[in-house]
Structures are given as C-alpha cells and as structure tokens.
PDB file of N, CA, C and O in Angstrom:
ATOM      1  N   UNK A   1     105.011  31.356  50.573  1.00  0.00           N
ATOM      2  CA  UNK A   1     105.596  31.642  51.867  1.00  0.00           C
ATOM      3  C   UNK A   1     106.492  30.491  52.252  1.00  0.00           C
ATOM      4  O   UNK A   1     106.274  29.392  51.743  1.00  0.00           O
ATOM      5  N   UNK A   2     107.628  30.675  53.236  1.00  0.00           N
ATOM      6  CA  UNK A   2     108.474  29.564  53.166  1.00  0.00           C
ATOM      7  C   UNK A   2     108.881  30.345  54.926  1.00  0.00           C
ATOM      8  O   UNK A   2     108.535  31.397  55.465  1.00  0.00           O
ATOM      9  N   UNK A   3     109.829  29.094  55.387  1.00  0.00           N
ATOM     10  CA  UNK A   3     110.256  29.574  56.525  1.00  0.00           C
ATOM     11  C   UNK A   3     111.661  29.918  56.477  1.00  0.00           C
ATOM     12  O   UNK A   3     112.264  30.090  57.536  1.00  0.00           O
ATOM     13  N   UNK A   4     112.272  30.042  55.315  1.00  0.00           N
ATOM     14  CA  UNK A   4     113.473  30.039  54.814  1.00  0.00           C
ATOM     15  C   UNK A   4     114.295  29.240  54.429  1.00  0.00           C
ATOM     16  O   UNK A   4     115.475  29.433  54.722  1.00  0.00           O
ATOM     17  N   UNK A   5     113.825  27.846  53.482  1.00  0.00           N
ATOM     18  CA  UNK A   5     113.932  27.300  52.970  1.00  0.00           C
ATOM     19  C   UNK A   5     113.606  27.235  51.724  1.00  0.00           C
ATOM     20  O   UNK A   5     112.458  27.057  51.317  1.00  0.00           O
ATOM     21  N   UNK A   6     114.762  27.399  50.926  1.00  0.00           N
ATOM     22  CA  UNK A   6     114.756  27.264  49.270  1.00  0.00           C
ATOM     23  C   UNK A   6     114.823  26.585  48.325  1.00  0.00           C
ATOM     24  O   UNK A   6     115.655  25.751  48.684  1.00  0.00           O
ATOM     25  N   UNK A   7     114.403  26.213  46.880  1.00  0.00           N
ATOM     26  CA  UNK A   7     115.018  25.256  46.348  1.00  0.00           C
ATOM     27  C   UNK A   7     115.345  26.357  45.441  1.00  0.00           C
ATOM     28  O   UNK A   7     114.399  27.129  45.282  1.00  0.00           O
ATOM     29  N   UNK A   8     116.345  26.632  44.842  1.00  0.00           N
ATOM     30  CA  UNK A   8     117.400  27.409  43.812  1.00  0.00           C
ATOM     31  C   UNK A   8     116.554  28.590  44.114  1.00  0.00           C
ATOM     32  O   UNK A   8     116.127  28.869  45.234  1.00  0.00           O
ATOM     33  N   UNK A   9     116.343  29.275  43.000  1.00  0.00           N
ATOM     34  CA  UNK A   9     115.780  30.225  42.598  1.00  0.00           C
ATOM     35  C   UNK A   9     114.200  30.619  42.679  1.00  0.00           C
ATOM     36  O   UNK A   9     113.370  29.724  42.518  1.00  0.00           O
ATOM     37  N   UNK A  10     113.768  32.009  42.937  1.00  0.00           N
ATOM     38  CA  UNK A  10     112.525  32.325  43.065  1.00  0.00           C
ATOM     39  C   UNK A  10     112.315  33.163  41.823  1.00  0.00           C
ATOM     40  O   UNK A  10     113.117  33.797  41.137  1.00  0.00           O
ATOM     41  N   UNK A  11     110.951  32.979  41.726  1.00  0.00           N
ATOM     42  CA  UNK A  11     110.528  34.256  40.482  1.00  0.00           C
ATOM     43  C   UNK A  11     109.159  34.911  40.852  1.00  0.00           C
ATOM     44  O   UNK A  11     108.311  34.307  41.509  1.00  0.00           O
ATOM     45  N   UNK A  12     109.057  35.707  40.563  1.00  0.00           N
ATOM     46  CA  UNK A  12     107.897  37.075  41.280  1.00  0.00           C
ATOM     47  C   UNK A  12     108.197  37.307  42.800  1.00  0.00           C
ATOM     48  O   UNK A  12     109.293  37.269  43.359  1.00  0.00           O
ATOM     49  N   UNK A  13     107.125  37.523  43.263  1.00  0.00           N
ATOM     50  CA  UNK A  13     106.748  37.919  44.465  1.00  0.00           C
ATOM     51  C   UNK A  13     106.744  36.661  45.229  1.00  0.00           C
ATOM     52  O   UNK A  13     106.048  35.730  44.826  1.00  0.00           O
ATOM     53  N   UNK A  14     107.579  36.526  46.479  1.00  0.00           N
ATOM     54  CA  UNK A  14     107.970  35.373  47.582  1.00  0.00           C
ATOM     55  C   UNK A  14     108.187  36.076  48.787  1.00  0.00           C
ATOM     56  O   UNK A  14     108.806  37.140  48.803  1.00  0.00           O
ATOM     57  N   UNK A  15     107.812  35.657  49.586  1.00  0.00           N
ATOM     58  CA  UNK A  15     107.956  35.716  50.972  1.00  0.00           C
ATOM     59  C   UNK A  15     109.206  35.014  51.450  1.00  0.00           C
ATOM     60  O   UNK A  15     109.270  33.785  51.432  1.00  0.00           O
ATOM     61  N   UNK A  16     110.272  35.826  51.908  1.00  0.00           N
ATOM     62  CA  UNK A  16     111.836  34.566  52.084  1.00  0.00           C
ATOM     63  C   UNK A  16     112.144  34.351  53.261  1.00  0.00           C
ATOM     64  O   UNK A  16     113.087  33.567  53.374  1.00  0.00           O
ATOM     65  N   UNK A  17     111.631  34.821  54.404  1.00  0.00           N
ATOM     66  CA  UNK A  17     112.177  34.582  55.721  1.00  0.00           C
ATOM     67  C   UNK A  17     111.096  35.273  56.681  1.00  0.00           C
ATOM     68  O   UNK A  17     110.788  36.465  56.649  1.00  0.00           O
ATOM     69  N   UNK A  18     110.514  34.168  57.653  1.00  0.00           N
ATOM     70  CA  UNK A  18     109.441  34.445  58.379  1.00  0.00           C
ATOM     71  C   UNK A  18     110.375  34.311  59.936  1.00  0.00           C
ATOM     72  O   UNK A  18     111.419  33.668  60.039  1.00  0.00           O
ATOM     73  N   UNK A  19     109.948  34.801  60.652  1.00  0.00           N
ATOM     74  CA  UNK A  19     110.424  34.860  62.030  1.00  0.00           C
ATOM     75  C   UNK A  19     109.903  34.835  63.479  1.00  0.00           C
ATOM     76  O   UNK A  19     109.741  35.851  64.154  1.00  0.00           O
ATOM     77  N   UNK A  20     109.653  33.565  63.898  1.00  0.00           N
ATOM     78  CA  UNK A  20     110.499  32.874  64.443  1.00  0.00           C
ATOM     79  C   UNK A  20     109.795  31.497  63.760  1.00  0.00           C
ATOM     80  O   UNK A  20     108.607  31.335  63.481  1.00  0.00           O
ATOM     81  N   UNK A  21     110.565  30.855  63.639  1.00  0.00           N
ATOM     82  CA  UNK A  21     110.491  29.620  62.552  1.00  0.00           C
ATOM     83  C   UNK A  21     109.196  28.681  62.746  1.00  0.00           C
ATOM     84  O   UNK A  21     108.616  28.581  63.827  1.00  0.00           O
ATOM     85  N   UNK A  22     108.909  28.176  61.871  1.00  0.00           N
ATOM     86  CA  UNK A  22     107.815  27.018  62.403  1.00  0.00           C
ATOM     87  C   UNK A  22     108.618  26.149  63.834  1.00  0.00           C
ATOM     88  O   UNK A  22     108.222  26.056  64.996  1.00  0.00           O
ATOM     89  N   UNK A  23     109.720  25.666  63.257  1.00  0.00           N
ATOM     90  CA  UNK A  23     110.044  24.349  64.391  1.00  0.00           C
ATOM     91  C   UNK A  23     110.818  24.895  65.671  1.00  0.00           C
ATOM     92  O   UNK A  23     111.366  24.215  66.539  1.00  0.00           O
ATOM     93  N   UNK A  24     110.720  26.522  65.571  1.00  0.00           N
ATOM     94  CA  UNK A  24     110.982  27.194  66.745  1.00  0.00           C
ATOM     95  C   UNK A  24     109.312  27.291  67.773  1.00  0.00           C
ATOM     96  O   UNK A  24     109.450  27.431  68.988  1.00  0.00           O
ATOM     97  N   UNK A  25     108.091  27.222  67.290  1.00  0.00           N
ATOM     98  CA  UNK A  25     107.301  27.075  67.640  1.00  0.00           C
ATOM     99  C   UNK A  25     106.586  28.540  67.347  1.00  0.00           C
ATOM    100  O   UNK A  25     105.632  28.820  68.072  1.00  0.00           O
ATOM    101  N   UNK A  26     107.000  29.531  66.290  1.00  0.00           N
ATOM    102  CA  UNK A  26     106.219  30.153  65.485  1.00  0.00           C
ATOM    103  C   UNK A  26     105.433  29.992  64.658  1.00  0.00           C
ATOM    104  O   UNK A  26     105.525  29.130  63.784  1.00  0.00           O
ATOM    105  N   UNK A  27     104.152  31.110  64.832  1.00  0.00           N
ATOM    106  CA  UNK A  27     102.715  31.267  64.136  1.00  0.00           C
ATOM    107  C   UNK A  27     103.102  30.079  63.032  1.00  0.00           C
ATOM    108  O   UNK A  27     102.526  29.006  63.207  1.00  0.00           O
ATOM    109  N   UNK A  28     103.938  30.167  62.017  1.00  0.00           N
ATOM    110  CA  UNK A  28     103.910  29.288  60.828  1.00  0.00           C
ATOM    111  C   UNK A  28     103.580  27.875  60.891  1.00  0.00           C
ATOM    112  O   UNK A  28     102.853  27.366  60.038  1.00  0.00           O
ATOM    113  N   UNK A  29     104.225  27.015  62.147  1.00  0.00           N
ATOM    114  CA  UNK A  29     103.584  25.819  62.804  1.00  0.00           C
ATOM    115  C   UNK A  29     102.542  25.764  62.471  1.00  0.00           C
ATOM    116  O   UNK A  29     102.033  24.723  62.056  1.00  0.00           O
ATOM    117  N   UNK A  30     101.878  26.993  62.574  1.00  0.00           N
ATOM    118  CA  UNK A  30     100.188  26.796  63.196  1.00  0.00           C
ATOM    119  C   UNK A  30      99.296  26.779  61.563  1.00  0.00           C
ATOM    120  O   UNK A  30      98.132  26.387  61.480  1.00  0.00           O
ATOM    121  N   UNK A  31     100.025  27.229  60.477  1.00  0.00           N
ATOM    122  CA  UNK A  31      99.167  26.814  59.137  1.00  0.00           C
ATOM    123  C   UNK A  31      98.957  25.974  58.543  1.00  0.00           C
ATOM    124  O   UNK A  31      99.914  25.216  58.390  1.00  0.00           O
ATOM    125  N   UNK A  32      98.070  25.711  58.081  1.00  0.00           N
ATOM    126  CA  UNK A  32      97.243  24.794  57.588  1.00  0.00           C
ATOM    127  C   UNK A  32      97.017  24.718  55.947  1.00  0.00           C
ATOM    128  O   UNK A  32      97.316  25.732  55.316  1.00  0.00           O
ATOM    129  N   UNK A  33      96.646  23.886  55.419  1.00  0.00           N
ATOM    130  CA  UNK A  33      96.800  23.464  54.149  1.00  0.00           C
ATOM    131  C   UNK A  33      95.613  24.155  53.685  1.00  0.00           C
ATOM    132  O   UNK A  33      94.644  23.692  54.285  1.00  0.00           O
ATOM    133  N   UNK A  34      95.209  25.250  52.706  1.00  0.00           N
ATOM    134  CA  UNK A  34      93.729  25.954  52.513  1.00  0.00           C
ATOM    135  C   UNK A  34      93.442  27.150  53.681  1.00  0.00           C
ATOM    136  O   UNK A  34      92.387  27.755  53.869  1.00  0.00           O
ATOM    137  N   UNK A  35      94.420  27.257  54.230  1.00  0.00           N
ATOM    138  CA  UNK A  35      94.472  28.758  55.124  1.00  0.00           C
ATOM    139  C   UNK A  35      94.920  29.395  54.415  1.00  0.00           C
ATOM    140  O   UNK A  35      95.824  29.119  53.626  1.00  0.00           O
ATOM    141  N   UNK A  36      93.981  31.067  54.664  1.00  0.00           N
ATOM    142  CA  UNK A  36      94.056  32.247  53.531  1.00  0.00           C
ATOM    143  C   UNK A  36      95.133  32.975  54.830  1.00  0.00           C
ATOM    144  O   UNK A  36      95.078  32.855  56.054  1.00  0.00           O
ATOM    145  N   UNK A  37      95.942  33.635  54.075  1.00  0.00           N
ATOM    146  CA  UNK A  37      97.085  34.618  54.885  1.00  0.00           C
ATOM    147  C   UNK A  37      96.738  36.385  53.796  1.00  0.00           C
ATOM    148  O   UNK A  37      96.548  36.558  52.592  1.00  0.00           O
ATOM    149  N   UNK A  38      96.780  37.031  54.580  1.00  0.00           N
ATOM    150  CA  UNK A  38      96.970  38.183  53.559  1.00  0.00           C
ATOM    151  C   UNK A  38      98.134  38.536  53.970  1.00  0.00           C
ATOM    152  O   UNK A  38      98.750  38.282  55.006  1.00  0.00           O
ATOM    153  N   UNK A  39      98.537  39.551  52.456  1.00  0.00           N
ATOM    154  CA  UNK A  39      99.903  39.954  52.493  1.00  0.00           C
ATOM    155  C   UNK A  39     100.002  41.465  52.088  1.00  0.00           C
ATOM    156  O   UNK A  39      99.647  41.636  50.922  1.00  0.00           O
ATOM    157  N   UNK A  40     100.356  42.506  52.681  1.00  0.00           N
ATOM    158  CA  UNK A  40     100.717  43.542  52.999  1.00  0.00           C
ATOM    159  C   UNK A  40     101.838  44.035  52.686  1.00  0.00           C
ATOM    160  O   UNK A  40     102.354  44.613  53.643  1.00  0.00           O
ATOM    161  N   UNK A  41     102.700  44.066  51.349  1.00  0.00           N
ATOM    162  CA  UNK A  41     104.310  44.019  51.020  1.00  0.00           C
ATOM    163  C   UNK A  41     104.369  45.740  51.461  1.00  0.00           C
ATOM    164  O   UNK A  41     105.462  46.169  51.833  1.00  0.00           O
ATOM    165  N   UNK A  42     103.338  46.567  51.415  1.00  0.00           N
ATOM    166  CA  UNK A  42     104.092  48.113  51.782  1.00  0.00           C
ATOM    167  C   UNK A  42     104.378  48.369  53.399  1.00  0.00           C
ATOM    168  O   UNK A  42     105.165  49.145  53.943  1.00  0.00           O
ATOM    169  N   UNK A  43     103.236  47.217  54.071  1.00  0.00           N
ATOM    170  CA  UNK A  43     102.890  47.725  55.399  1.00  0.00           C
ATOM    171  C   UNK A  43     104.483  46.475  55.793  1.00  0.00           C
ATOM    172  O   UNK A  43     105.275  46.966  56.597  1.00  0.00           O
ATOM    173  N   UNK A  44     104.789  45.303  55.359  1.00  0.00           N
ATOM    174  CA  UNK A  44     105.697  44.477  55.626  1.00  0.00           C
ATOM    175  C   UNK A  44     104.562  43.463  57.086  1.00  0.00           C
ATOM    176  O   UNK A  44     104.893  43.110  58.217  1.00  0.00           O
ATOM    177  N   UNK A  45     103.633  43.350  56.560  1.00  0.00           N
ATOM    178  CA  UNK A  45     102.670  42.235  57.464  1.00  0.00           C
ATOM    179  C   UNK A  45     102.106  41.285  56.624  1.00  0.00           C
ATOM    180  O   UNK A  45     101.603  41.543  55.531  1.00  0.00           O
ATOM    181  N   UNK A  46     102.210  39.889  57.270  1.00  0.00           N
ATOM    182  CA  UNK A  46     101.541  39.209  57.098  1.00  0.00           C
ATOM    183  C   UNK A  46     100.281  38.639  58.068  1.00  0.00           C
ATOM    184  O   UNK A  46     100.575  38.524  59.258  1.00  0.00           O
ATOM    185  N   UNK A  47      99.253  38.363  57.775  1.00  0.00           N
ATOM    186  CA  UNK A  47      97.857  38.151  58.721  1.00  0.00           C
ATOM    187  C   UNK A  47      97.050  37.015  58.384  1.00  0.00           C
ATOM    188  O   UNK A  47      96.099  36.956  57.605  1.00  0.00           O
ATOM    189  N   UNK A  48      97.630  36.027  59.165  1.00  0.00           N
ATOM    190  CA  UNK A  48      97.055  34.521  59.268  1.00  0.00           C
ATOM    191  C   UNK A  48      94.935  34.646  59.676  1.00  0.00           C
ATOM    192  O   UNK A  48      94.111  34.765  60.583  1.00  0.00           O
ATOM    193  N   UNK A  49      95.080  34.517  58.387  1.00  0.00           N
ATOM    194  CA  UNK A  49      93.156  34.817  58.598  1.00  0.00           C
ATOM    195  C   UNK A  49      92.353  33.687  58.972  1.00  0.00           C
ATOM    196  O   UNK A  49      91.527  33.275  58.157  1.00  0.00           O
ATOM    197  N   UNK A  50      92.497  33.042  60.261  1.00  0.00           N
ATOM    198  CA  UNK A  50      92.174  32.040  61.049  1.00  0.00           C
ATOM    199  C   UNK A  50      91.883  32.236  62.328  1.00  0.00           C
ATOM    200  O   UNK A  50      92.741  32.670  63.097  1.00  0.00           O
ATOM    201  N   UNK A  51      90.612  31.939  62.738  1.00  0.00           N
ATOM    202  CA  UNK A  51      89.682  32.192  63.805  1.00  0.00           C
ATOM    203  C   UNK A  51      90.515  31.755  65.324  1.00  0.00           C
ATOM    204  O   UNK A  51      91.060  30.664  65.495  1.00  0.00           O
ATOM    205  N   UNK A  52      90.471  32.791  66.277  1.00  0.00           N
ATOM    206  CA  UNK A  52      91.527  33.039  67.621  1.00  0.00           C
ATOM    207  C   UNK A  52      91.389  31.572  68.210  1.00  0.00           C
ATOM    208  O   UNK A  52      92.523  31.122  68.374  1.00  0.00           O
ATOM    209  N   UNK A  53      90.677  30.910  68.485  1.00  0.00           N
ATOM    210  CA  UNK A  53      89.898  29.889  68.869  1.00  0.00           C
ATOM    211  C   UNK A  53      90.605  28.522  68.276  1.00  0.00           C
ATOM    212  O   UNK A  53      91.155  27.658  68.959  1.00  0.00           O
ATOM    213  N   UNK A  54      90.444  28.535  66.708  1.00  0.00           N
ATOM    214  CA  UNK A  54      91.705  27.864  65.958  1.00  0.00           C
ATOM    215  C   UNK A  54      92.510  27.769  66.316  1.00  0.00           C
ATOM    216  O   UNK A  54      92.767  26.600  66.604  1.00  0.00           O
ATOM    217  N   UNK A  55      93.616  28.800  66.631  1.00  0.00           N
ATOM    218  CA  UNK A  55      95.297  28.918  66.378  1.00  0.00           C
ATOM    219  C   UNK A  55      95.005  28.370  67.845  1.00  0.00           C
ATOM    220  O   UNK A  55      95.739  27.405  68.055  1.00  0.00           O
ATOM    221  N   UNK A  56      94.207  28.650  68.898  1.00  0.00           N
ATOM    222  CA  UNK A  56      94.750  28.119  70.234  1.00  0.00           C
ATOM    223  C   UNK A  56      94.387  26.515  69.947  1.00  0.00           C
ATOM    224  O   UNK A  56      95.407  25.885  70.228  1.00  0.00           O
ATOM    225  N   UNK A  57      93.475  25.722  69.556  1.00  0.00           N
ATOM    226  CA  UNK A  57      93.719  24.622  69.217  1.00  0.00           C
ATOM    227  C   UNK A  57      94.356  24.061  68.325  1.00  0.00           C
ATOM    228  O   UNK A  57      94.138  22.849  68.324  1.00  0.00           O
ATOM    229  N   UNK A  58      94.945  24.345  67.674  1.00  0.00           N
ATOM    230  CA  UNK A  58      96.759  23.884  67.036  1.00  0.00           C
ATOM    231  C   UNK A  58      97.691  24.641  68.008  1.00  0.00           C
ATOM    232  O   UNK A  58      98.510  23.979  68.646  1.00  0.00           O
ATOM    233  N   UNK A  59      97.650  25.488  68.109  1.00  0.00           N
ATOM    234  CA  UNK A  59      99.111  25.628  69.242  1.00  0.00           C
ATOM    235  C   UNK A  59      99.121  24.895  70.221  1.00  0.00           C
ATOM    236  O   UNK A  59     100.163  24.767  70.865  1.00  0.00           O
ATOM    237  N   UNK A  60      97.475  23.954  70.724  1.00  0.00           N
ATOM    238  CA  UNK A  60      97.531  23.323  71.681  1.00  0.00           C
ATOM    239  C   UNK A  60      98.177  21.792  71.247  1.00  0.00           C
ATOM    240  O   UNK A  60      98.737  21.111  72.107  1.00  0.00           O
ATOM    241  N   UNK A  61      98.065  21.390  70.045  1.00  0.00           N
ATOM    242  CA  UNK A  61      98.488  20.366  69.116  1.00  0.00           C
ATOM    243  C   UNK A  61      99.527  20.359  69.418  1.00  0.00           C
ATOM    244  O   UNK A  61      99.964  19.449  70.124  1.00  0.00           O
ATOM    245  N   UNK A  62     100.461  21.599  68.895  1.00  0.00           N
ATOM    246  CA  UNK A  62     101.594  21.598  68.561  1.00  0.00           C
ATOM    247  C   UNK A  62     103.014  20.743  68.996  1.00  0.00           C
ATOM    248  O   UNK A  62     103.425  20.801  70.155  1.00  0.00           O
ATOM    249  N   UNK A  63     103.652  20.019  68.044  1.00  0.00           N
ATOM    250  CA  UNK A  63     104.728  19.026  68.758  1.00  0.00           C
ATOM    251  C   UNK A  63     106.105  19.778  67.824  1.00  0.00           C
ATOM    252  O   UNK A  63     106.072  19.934  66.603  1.00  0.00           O
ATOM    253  N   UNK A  64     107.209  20.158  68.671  1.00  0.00           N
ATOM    254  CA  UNK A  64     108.495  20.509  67.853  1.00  0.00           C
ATOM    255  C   UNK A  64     108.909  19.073  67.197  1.00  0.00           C
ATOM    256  O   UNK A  64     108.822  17.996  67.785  1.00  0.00           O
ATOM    257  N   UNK A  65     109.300  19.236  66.080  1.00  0.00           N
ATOM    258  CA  UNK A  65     109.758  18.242  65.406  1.00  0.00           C
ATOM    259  C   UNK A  65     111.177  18.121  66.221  1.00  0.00           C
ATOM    260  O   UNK A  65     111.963  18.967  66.647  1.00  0.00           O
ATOM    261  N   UNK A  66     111.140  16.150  66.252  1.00  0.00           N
ATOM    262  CA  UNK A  66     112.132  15.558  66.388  1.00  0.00           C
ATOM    263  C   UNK A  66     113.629  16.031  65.641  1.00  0.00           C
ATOM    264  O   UNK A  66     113.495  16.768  64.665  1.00  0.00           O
ATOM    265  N   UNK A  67     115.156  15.625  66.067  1.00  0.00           N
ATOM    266  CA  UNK A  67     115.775  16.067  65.052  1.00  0.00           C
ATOM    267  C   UNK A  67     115.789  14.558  63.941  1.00  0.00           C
ATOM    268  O   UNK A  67     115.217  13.548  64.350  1.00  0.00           O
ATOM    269  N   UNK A  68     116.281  14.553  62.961  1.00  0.00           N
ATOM    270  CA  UNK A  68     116.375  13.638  62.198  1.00  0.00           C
ATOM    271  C   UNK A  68     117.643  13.285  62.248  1.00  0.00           C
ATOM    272  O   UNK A  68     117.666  12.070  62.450  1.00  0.00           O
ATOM    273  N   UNK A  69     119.098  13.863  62.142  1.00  0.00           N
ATOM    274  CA  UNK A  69     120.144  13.583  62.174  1.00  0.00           C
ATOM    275  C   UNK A  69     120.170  13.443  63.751  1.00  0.00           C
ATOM    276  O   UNK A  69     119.474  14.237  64.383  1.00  0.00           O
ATOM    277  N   UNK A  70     121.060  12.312  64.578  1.00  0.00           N
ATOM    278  CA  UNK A  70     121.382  12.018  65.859  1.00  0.00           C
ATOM    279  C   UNK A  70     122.822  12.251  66.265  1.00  0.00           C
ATOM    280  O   UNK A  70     123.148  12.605  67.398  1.00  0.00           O
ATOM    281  N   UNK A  71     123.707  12.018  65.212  1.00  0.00           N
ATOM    282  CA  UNK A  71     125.204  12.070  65.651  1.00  0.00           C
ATOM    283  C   UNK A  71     125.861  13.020  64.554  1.00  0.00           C
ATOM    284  O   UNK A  71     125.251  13.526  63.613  1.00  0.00           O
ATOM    285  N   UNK A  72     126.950  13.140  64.788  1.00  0.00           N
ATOM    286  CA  UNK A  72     127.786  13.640  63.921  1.00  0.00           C
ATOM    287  C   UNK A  72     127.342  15.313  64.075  1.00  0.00           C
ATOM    288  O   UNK A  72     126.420  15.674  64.806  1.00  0.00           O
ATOM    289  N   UNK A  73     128.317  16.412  63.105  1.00  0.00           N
ATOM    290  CA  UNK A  73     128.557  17.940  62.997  1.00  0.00           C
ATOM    291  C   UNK A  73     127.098  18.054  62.988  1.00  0.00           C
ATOM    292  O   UNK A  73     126.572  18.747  63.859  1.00  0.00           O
ATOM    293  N   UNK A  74     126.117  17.243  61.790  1.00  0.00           N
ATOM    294  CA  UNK A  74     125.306  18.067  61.208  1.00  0.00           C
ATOM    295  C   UNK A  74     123.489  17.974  62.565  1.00  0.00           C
ATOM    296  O   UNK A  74     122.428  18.591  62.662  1.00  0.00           O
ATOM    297  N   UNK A  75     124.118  16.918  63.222  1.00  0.00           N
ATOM    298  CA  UNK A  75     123.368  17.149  64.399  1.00  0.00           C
ATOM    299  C   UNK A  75     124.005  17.989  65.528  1.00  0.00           C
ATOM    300  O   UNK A  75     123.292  18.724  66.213  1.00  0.00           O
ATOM    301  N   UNK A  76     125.188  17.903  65.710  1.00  0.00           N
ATOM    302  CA  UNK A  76     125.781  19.255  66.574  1.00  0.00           C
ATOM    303  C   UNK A  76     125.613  20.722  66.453  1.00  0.00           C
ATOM    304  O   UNK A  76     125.703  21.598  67.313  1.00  0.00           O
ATOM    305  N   UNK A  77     125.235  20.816  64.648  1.00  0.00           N
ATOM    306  CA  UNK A  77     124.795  22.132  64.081  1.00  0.00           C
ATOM    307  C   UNK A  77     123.183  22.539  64.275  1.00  0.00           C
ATOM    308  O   UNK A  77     122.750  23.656  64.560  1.00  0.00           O
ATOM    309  N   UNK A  78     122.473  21.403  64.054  1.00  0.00           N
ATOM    310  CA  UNK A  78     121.045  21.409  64.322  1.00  0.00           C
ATOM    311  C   UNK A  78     120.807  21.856  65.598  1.00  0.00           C
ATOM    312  O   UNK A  78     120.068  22.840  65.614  1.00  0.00           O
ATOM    313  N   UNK A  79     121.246  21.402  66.871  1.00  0.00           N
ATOM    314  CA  UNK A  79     121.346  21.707  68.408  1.00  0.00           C
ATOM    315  C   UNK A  79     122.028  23.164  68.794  1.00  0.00           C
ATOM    316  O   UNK A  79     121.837  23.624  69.920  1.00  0.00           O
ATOM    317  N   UNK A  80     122.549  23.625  68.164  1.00  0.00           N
ATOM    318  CA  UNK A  80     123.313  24.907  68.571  1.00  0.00           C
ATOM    319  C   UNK A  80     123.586  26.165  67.685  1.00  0.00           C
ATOM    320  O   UNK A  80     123.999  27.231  68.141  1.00  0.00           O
ATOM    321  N   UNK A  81     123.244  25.865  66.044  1.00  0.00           N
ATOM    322  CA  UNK A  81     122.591  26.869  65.628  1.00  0.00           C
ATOM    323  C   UNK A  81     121.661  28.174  65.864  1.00  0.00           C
ATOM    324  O   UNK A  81     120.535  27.709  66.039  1.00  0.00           O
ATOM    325  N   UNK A  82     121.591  29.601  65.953  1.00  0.00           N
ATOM    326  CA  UNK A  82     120.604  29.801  66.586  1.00  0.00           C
ATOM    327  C   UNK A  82     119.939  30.485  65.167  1.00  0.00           C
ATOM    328  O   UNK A  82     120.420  30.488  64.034  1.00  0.00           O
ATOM    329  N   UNK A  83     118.890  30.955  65.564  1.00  0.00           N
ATOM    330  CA  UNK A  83     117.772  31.226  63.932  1.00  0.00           C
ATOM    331  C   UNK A  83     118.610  32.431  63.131  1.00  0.00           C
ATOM    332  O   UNK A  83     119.442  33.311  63.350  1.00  0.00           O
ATOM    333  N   UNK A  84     117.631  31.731  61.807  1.00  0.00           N
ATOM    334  CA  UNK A  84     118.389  32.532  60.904  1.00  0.00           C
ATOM    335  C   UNK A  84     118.469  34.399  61.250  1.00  0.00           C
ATOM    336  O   UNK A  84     119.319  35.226  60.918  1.00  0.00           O
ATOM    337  N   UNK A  85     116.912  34.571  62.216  1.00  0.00           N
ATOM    338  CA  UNK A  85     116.678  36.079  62.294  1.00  0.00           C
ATOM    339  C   UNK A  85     117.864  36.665  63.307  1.00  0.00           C
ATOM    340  O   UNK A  85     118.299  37.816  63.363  1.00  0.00           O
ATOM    341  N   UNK A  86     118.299  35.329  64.201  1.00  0.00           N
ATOM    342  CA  UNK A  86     119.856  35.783  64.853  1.00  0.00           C
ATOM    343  C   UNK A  86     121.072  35.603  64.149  1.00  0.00           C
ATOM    344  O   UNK A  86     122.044  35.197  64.786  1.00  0.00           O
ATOM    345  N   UNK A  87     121.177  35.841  62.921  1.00  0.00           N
ATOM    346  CA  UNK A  87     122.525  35.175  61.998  1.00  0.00           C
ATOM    347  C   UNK A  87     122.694  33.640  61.684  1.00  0.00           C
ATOM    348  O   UNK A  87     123.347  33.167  60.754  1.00  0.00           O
ATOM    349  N   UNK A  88     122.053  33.027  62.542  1.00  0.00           N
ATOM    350  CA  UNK A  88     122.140  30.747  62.074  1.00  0.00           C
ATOM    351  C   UNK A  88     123.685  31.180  62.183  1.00  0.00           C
ATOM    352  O   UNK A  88     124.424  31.049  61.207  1.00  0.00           O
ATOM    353  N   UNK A  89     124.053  31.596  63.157  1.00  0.00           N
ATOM    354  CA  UNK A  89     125.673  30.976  63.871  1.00  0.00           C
ATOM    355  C   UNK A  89     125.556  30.105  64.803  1.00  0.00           C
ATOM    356  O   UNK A  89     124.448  30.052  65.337  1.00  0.00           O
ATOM    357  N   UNK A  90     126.572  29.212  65.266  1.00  0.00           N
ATOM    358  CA  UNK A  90     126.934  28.397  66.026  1.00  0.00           C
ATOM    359  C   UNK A  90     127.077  28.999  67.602  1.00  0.00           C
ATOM    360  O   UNK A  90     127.939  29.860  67.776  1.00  0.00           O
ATOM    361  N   UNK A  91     126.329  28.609  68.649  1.00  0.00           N
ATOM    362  CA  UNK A  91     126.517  29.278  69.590  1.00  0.00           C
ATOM    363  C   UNK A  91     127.338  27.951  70.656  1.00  0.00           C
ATOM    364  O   UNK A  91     127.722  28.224  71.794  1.00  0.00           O
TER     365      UNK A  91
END
C-alpha cells in the first residue's frame, strides 16, 4: 500500500493511490508498522483492522508533517498543490 508514492515500477498486485493522503490527515496517518489491513480488490475496499479505541488514540497523536523545503517553486508547489484525488494542480 502506498499513498501514491513510487519508486519506478510495480509488479503484482499494489495498491496505487489511497485518498485522502496520510499528510492530509487521512486514515493512512493512522497505520502502524504490524497492522493487518484487508483488501477487497472486487468490492474496491480497504479495512484497517484496528480496534475504534486505537485509531482515536493516534488520531489523537496525530502531527501533519512539517514542510521540508522552505523557499523556492518546490515549496510554493508543496503549499498550493491540491491532492492527487483533485488532479495535484496548482491552485
């Protein structure tokens, strides 16, 4: 599973674009390293199999990541981009 981030090429079965992003402050944030997800490719669901109780204490965690770039286009692009599930155009 990825949040839509690639390195080249995939092979088999991948998950390519989840929506709304981890660092938008979507479910994906909220997984954990040894969390079971099931996957549903006919129904098109995925189901974070982690106790209700859990996800509200990490969502209560939860911090949006800082940006890393400060100046220049590629921080002007980071700030005004909008998600990939809206096209990742420049607004």
């Amino acid at each position: 599973l990825t949040d839509g981030r690639f390195s080249g090429g995939t092979r088999g079965a991948a998950i390519g674009h989840i929506s709304p992003e981890a660092a938008a402050g979507g479910l994906l944030g909220l997984v954990a390293e040894g969390d079971l997800i099931k996957i549903d490719i006919p129904g098109r669901n995925l189901e974070l199999l982690v106790d209700t109780d859990e996800l509200k204490k990490r969502k209560a965690a939860w911090q949006q990541p800082t940006a890393k770039i400060k100046k220049g286009y590629l921080a002007r692009y980071a700030r005004q981009v909008s998600s990939a599930a809206k096209g990742a155009v420049l607004e």
